[in-house]
DRENSETOR-843031 format. One line per 5 residues: number of its first residue (from 1); for each residue x, y, z of N, C-alpha, C, O. Coordinates in steps of 0.2 Angstrom, whole numbers, plus 5000, padded with zeros to 4 digits. Example, Ala and Ser with C-alpha at 12.3 -4.5 7.8 and 13.67 -1.06 7.14 Angstrom:
BEGIN
1	5066:4972:5039:5062:4978:5039:5066:4984:5039:5071:4983:5042  5064:4989:5035:5068:4995:5036:5064:5000:5039:5067:5006:5040 .
end
This chain:
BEGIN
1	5004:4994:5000:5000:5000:5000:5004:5006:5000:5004:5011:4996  5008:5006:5004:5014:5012:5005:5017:5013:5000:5019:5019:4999  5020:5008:4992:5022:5010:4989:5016:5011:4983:5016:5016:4979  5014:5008:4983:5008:5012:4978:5006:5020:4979:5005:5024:4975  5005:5021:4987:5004:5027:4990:5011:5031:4986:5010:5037:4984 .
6	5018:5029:4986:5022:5035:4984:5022:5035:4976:5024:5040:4973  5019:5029:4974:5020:5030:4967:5016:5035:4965:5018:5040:4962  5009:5035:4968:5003:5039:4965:5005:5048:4966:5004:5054:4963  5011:5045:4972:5012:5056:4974:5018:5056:4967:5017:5061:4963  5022:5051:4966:5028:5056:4961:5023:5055:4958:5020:5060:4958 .
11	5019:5051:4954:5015:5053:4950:5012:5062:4947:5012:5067:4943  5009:5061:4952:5004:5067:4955:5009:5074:4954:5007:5079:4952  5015:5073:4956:5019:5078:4956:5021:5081:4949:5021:5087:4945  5024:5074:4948:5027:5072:4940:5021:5077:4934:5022:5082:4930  5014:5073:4936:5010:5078:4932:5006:5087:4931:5004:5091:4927 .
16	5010:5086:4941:5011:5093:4938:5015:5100:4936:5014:5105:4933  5021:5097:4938:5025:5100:4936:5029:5099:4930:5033:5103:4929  5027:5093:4926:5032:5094:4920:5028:5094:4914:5023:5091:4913  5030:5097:4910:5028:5100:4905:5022:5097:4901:5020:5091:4902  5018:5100:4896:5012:5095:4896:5005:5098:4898:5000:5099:4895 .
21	5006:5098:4904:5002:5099:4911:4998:5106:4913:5001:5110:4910  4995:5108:4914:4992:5114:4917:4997:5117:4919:5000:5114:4924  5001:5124:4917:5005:5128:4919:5003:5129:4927:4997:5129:4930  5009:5129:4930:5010:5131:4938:5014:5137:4938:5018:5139:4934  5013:5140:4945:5018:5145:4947:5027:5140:4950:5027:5134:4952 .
26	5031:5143:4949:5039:5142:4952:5036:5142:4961:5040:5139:4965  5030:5144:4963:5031:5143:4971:5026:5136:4971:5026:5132:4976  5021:5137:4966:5019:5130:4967:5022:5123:4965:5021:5117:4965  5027:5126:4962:5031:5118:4963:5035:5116:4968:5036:5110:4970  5038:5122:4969:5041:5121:4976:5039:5119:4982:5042:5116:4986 .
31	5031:5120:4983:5028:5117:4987:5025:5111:4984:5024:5107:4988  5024:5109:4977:5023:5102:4979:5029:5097:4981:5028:5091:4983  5035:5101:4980:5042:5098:4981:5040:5095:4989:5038:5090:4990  5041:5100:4995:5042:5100:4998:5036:5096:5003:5036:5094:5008  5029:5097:4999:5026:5093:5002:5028:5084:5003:5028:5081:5009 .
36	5028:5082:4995:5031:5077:4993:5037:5074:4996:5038:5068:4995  5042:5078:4999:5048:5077:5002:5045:5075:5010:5048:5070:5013  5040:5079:5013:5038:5079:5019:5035:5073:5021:5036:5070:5027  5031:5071:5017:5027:5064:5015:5033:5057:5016:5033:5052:5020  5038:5058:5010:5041:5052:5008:5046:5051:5015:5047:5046:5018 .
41	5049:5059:5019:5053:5058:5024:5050:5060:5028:5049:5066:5028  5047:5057:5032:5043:5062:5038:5047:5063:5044:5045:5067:5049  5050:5060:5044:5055:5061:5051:5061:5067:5050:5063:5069:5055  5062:5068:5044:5067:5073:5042:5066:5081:5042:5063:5084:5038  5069:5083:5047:5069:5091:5048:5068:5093:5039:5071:5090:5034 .
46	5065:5099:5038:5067:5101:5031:5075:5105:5031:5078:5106:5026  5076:5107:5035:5083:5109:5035:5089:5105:5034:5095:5106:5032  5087:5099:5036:5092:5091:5035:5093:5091:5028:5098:5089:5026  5089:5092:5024:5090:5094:5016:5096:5096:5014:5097:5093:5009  5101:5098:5015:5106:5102:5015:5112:5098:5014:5117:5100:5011 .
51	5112:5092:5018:5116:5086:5020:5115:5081:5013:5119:5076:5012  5109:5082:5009:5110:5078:5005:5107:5071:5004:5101:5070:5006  5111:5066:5001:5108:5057:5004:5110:5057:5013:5106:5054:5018  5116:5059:5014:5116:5059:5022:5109:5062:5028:5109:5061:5034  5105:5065:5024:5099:5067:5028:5094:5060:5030:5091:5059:5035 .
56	5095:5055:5025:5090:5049:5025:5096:5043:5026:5094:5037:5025  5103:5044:5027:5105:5038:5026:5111:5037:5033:5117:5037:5032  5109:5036:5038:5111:5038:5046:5117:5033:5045:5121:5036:5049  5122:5026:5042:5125:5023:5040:5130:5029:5036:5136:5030:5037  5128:5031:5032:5133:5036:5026:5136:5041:5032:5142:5043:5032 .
61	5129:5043:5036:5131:5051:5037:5138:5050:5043:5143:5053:5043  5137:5044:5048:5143:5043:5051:5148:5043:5048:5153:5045:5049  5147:5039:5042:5157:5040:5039:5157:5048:5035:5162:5051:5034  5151:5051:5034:5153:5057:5032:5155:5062:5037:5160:5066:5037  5151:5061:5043:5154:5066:5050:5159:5064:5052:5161:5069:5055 .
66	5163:5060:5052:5172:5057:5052:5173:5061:5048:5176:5066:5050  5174:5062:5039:5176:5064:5035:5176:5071:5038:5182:5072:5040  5171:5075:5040:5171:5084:5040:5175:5083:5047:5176:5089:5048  5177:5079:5051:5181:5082:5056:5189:5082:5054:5193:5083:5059  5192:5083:5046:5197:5083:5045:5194:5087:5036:5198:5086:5031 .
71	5189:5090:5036:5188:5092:5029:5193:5091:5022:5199:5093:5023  5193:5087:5016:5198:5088:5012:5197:5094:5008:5200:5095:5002  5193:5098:5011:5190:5105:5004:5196:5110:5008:5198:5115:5005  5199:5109:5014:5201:5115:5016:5207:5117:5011:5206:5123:5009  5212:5114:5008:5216:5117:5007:5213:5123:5001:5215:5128:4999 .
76	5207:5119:4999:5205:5123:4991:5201:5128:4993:5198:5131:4988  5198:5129:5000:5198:5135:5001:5203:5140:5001:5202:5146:4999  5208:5137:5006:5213:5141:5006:5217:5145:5000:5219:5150:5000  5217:5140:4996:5219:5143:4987:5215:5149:4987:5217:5155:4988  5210:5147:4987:5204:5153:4984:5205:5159:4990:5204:5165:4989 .
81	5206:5157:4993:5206:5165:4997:5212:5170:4993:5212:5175:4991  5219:5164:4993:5225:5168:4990:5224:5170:4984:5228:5174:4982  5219:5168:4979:5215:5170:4974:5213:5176:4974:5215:5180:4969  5206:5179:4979:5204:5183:4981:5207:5190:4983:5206:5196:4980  5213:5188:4988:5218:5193:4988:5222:5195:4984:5225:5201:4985 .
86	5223:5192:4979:5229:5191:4974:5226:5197:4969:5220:5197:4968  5230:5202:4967:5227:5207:4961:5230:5203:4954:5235:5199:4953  5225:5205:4951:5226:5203:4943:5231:5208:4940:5231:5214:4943  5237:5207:4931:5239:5210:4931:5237:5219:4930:5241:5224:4930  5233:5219:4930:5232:5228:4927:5231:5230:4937:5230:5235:4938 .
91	5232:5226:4940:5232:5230:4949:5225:5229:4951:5223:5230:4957  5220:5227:4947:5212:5226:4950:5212:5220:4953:5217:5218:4952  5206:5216:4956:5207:5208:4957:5199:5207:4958:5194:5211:4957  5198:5202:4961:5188:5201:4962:5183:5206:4968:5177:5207:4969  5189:5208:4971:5187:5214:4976:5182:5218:4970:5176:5218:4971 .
96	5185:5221:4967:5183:5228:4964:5176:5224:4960:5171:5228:4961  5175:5219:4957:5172:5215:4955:5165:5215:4959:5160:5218:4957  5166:5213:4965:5162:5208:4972:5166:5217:4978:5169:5215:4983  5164:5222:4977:5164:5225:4984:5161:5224:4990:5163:5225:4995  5155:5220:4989:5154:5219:4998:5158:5213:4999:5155:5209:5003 .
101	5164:5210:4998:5166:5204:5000:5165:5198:4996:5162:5198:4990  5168:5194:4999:5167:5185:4999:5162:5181:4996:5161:5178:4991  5158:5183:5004:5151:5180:5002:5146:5181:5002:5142:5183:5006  5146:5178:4993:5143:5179:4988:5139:5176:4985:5135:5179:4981  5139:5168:4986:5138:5162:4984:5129:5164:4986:5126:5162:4981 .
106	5126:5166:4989:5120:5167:4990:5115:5172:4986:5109:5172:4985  5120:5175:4983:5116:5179:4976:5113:5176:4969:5110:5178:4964  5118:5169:4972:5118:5164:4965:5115:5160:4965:5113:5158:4971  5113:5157:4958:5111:5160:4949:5106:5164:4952:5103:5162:4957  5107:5172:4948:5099:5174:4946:5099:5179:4940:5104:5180:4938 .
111	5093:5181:4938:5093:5182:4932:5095:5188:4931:5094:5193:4934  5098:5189:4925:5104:5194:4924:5098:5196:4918:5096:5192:4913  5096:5203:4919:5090:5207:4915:5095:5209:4909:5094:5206:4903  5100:5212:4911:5106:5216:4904:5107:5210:4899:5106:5210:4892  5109:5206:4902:5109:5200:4897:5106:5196:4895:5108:5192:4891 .
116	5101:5196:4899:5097:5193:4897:5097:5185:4898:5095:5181:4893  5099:5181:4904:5100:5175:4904:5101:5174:4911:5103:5180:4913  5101:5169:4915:5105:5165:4920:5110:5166:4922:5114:5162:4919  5113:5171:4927:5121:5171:4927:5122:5166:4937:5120:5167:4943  5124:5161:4934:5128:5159:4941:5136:5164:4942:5138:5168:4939 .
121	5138:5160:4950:5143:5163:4953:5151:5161:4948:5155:5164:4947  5150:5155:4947:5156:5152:4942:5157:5158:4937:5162:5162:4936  5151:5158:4932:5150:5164:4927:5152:5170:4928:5154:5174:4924  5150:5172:4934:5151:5178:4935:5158:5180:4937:5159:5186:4937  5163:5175:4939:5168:5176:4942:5171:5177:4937:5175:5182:4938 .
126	5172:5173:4931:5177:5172:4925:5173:5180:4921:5177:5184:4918  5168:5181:4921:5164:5188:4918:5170:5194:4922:5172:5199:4919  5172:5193:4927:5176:5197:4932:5183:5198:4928:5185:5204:4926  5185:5191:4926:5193:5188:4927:5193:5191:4917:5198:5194:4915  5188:5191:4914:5190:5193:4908:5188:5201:4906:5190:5203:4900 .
131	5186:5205:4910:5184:5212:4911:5189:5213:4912:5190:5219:4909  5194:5211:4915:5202:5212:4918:5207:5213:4915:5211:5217:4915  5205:5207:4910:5212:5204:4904:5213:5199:4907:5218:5197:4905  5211:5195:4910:5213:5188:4913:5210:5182:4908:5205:5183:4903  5214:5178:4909:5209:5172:4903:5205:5170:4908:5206:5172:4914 .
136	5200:5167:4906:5195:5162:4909:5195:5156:4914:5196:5152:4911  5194:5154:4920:5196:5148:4922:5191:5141:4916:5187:5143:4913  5194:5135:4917:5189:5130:4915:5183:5131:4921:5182:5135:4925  5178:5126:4918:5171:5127:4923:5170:5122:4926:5165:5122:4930  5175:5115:4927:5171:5107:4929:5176:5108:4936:5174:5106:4942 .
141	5183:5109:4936:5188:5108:4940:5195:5112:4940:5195:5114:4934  5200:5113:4945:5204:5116:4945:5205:5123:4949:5205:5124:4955  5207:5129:4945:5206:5135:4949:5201:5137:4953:5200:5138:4959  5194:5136:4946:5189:5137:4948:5185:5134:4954:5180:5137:4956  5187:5130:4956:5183:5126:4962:5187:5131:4968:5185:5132:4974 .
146	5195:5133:4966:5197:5134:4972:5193:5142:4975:5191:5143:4981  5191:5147:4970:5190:5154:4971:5182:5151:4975:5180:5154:4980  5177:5145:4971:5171:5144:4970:5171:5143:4978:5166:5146:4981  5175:5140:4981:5176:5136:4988:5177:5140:4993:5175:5140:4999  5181:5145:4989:5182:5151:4995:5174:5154:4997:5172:5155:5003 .
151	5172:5157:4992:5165:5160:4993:5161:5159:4995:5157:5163:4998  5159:5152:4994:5155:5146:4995:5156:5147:5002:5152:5151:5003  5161:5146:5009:5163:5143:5013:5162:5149:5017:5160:5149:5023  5163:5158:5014:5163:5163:5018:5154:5164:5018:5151:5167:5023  5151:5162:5012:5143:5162:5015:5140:5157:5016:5135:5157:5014 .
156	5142:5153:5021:5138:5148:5026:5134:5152:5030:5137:5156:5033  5126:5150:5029:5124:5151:5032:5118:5156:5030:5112:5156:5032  5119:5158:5026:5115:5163:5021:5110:5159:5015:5113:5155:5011  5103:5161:5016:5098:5157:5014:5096:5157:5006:5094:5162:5003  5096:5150:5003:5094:5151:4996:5088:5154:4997:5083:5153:5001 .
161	5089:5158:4991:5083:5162:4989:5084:5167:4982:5085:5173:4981  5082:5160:4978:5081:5163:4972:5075:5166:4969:5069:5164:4970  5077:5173:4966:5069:5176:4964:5070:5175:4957:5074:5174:4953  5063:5175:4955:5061:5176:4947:5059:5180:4947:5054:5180:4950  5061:5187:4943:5057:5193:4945:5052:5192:4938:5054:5191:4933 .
166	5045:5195:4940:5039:5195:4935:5038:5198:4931:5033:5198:4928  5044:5203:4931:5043:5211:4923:5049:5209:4920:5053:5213:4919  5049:5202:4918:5055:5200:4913:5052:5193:4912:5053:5189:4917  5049:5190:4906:5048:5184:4906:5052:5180:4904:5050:5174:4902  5059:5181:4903:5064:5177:4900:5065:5175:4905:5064:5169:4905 .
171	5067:5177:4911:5068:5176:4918:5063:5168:4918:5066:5162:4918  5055:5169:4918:5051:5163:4919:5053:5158:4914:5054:5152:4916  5054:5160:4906:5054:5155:4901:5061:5152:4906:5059:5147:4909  5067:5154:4908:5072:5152:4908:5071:5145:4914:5074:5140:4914  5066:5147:4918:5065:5144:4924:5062:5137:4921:5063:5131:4924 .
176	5057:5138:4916:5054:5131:4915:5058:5129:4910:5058:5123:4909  5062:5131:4907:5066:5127:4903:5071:5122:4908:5071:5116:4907  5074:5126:4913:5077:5121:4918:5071:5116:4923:5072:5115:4929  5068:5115:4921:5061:5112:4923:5060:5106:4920:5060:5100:4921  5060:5109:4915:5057:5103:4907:5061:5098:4908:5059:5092:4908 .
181	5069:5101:4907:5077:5098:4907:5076:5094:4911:5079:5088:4910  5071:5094:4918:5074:5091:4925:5068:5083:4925:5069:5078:4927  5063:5086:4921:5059:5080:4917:5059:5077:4913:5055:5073:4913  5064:5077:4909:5064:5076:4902:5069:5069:4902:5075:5069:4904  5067:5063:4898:5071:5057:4900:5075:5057:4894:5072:5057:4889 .
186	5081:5056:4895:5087:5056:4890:5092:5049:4890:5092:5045:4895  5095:5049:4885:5101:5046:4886:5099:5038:4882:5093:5038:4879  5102:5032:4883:5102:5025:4883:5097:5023:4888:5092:5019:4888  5099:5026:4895:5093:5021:4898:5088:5024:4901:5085:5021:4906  5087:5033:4895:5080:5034:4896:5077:5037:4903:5071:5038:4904 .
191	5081:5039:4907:5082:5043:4914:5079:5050:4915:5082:5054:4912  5075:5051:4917:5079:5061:4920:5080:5060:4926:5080:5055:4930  5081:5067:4925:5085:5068:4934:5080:5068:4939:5082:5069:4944  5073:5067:4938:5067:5065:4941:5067:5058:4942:5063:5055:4947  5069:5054:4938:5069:5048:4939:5073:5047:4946:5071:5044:4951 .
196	5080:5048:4946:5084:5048:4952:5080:5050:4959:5077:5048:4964  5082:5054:4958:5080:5060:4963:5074:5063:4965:5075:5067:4970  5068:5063:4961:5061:5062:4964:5059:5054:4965:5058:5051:4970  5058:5054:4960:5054:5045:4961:5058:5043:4966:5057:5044:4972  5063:5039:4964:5068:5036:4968:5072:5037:4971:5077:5033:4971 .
201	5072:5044:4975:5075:5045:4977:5075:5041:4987:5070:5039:4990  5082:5041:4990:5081:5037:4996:5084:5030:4994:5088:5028:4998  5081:5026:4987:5084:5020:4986:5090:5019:4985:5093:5025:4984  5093:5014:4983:5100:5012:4979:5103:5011:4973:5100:5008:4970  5109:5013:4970:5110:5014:4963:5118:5011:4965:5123:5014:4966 .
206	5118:5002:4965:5123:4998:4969:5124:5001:4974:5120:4999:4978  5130:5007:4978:5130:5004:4982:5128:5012:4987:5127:5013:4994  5127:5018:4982:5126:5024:4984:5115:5026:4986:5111:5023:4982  5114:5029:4990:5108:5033:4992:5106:5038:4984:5110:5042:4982  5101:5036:4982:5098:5043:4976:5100:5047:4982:5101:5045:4988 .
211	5100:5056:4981:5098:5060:4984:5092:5062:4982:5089:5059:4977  5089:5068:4989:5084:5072:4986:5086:5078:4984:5090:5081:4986  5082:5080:4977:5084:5085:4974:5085:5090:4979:5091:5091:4980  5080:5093:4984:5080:5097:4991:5086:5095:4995:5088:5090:4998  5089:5105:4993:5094:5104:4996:5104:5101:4990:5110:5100:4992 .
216	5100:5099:4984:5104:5098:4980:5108:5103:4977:5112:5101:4973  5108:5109:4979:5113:5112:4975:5116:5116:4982:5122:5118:4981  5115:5118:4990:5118:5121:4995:5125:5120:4996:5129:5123:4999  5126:5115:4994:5134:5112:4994:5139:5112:4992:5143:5108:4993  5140:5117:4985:5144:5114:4980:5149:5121:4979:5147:5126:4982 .
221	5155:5122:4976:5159:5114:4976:5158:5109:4980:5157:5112:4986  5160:5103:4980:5159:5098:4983:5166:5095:4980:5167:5095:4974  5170:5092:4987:5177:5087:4986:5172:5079:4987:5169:5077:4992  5174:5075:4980:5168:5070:4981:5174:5065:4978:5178:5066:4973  5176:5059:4983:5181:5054:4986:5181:5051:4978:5186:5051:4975 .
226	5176:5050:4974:5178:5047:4968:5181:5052:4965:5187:5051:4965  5180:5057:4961:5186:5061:4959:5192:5062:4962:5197:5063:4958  5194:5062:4971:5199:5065:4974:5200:5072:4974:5204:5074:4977  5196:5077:4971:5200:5083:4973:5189:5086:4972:5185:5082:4972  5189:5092:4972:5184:5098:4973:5182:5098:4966:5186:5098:4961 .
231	5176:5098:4964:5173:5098:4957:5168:5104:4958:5166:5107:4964  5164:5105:4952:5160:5111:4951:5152:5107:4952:5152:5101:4954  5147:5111:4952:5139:5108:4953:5137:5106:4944:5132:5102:4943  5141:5108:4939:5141:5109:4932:5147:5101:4930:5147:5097:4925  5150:5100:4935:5153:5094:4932:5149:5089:4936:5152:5083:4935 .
236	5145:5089:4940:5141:5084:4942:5135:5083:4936:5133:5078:4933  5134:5089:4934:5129:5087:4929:5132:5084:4924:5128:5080:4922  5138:5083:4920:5142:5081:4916:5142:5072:4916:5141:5068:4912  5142:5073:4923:5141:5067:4926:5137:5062:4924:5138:5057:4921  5130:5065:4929:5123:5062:4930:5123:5061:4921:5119:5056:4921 .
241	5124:5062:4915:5124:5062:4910:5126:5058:4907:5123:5055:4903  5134:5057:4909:5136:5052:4904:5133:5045:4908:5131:5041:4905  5133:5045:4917:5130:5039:4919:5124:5037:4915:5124:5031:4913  5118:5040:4914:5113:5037:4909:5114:5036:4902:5110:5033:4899  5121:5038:4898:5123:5038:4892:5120:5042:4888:5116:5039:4884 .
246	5120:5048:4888:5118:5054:4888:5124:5057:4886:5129:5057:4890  5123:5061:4879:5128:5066:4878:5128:5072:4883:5123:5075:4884  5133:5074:4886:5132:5080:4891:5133:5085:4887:5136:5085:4881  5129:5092:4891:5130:5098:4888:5135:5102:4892:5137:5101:4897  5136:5108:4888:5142:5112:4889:5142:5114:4897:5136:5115:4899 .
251	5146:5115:4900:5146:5117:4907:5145:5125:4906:5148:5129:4902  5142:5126:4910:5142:5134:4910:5137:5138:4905:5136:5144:4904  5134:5131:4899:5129:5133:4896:5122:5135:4896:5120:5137:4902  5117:5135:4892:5111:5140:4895:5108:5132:4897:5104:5133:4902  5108:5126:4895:5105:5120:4899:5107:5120:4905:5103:5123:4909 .
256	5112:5119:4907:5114:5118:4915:5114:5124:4918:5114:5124:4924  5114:5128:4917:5111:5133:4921:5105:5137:4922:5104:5139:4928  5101:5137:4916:5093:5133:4918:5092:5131:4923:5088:5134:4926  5095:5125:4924:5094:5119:4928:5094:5119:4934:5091:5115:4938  5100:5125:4936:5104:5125:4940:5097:5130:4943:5094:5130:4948 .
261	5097:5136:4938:5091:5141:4942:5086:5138:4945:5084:5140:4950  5082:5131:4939:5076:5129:4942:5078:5125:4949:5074:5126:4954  5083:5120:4950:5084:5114:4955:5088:5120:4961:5089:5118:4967  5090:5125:4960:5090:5131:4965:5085:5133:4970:5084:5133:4976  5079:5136:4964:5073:5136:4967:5069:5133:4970:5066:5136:4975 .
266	5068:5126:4969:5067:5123:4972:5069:5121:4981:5066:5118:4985  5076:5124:4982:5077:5121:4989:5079:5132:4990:5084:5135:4989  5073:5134:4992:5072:5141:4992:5071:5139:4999:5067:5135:5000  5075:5142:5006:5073:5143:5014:5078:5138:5015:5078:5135:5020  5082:5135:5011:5089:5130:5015:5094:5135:5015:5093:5141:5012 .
271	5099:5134:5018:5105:5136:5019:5110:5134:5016:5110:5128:5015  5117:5139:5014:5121:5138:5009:5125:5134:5015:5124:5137:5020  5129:5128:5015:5134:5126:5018:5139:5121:5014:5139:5115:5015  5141:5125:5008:5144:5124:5006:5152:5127:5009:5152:5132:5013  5159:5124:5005:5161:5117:5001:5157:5111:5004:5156:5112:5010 .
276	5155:5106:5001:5152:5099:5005:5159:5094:5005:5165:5095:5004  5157:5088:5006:5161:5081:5004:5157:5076:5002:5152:5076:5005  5157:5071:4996:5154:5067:4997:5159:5061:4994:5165:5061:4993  5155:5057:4992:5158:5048:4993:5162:5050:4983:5165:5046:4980 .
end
């Protein structure tokens, strides 16, 4: 019975928010998120969100709270601060860029009216770095995760809260397009990222916990033990892509960042505590 009961909700969910369906509001999906999350984990603070598969998976989260009592993100924050400080050649650096500070990671994605699209904190850093004369960083790993990690780490604690603002509907198209994407089953074995992470989320994929989308984006960069070193939230999506056999798309492109706007949205009243760790 209990499982037909959870089918009937992602169902229920599924029909309303993905495409097809009776147009919804961005708050009314979020609350059917959170209703459906509330339902499926009822023991789970909604703040426990944040944590990820370790919110439902009390086996994982003890090797994860051993891991943070020696973080391996620290040194890559410490890069990124020396980053922040460091001026670029013309004597300017990301100060001049980011005057109030650091932490920043909380302004991000939101939508950029002048240009007209979804600017994340990645995007926006390299927008900095080439205003300057600087080349570019790459987008999946490397520099960038270092400068990402610092910012990320200085706004712990600072509440997602993305807006859509209503007197620019590109802002909304861009929101359901990363919607659609989050619906939309691709690849060889035919997946979206709703198949994971709504339906099935909680269960097993051999030997890892699906997460819940809630709460999917508060933590990144993320140093995740199978890489060894700090990756972007854009090379996760890389990821999740080629896992189903799915051509991925450009990191830092208008898909994944879309995506990034919509699955943002979504965990709206969580807190940033990012850099994370995972397996």
């Amino acid at each position: 019975m209990k499982k037909l009961l959870n089918r009937v909700a992602v169902l229920a969910i599924a029909g309303t928010v993905s495409m097809g369906a009776q147009a919804t509001t961005p708050e009314e999906d979020r609350n059917a998120f959170n209703k459906l999350y509330k339902w499926r984990f009822s023991g789970v603070p909604m703040e426990e969100f944040v944590n990820g598969a370790y919110a439902i998976d009390p086996i994982g989260r003890e090797n994860w709270e051993a891991i943070e009592e020696f973080p391996p993100y620290e040194p890559f924050i410490d890069e990124g601060e020396v980053m922040w400080e460091t001026p670029f050649a013309n004597g300017k650096g990301y100060k001049d860029c980011f005057p109030d500070g650091p932490a920043i990671a909380g302004n991000y994605p939101h939508w950029d009216k002048e240009q007209g699209m979804v600017m994340t904190l990645p995007l926006a850093l390299n927008q900095c770095r080439e205003a300057n004369g600087e080349k570019p960083l790459k987008y999946k790993k490397g520099s960038i995760t270092n400068i990402v990690a610092y910012t990320a780490f200085q706004s712990r604690g600072q509440v997602t809260n993305v807006v859509i603002p209503d007197d620019d509907p590109r802002a909304l198209a861009a929101y359901e397009n990363g919607r659609k994407f989050y619906f939309t089953r691709r690849g060889q074995l035919n997946f979206s990222c709703s198949t994971c992470h709504l339906q099935n989320t909680g269960m097993k994929v051999r030997t890892e916990i699906l997460s819940p989308t809630l709460g999917q984006t508060t933590h990144w960069p993320t140093y995740r033990s199978k890489w060894g070193t700090v990756g972007t939230l854009h090379r996760r999506f890389t990821g999740c892509n080629k896992n189903i056999r799915a051509k991925p798309f450009k990191a830092q492109g208008e898909q994944y960042r879309n995506l990034e706007y919509f699955l943002t949205y979504m965990s709206n009243g969580l807190e940033l505590n990012g850099p994370g760790a995972r397996k």
